[in-house]
C-alpha positions in Angstrom: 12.2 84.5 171.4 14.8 85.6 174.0 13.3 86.6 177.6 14.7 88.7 179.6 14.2 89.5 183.3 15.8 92.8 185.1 16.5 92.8 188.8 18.7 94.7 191.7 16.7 98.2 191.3 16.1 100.0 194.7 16.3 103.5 196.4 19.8 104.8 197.4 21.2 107.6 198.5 22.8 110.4 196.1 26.4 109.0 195.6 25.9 105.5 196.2 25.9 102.2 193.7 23.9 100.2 192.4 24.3 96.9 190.3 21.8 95.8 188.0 21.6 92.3 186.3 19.7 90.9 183.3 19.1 87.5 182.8 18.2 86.4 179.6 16.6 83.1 178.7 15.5 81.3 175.1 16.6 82.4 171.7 19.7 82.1 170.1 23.1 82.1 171.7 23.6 84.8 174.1 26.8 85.5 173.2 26.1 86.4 169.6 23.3 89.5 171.3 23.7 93.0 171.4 22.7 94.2 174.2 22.3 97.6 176.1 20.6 99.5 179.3 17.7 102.0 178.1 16.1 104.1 181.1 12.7 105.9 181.4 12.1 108.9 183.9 8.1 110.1 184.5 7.2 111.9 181.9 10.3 111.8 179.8 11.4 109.5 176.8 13.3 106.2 177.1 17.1 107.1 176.3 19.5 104.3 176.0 22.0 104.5 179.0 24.9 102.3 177.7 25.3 99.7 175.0 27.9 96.2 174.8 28.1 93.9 171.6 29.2 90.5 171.2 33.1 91.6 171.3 32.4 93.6 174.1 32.6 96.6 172.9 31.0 99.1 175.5 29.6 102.3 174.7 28.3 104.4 177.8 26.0 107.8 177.2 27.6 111.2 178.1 25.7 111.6 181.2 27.0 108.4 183.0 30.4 108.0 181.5 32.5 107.4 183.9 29.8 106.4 186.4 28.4 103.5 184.6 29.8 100.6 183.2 28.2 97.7 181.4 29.3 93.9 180.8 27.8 90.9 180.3 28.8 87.2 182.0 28.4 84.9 178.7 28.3 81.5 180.8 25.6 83.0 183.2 23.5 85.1 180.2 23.5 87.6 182.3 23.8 91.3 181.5 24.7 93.7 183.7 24.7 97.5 184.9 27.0 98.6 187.6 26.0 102.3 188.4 28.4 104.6 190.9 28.3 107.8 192.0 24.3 107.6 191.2 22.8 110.7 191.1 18.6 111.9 192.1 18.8 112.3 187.7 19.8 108.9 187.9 16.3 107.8 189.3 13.9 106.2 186.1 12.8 102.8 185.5 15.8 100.9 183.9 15.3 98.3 180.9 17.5 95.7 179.4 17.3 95.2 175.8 18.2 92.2 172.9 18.9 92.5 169.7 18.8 88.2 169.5 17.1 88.6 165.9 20.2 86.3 164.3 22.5 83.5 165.2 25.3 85.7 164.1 27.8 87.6 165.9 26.7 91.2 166.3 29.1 94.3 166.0 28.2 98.0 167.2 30.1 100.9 166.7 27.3 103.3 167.9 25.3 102.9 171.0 22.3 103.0 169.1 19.9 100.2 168.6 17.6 98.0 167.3 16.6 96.2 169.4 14.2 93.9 169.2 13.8 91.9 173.1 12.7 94.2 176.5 12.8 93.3 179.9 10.2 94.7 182.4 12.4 97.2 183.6 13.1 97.6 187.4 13.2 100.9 189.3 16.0 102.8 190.6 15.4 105.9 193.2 18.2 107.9 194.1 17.2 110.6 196.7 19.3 113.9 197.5 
């Protein structure tokens, strides 16, 4: 089972950037995950922010492309989330997610899931 730990979350200012990492740990190669960035503002549902497969294909949501962008470091297992421009609708608790199910190269065409591995999430605040 593949762990996975979020961090660089924090409060800035409408317009600035943020860059978030997730390390993963155990399972199967990292390299063979898809992986993507979900977020959760109080008292709304978890939407999925952007998604990368094993080719690196990125997908990015409507509301943060161009903003956004998502990559992963293969040697380091480390995903990551670099967030410009960051908006106070930006502001939600922000998730990585696995799908680390197989040993086998994964493909996405859609941003869409599943996934089947969560980090803890770490918060981002982005005041006006």
């Amino acid at each position: 089972q593949v762990h996975l730990v979020e961090s660089g979350g924090g409060s800035v200012q409408a317009g600035g950037s943020l860059r978030l990492s997730c390390v993963a740990s155990g399972g199967y190669d990292f390299r063979t995950f898809c992986m993507a960035w979900f977020r959760q503002a109080p008292g709304k549902a978890r939407e999925v922010v952007a998604s990368i497969d094993s080719y690196n294909n990125q997908i990015a949501a409507h509301s943060v492309m161009g903003r956004f962008t998502i990559s992963k470091d293969n040697d380091k297992s480390t995903l990551y989330l670099q967030m410009n421009s960051l908006k106070p609708e930006d502001t939600a608790t922000y998730y990585c997610a696995a799908d680390a199910d197989t040993n086998l190269f994964c493909r996405r065409n859609t941003i869409g899931g599943p996934y089947n591995s969560w980090g803890q999430g770490t918060q981002v605040t982005v005041s006006s």
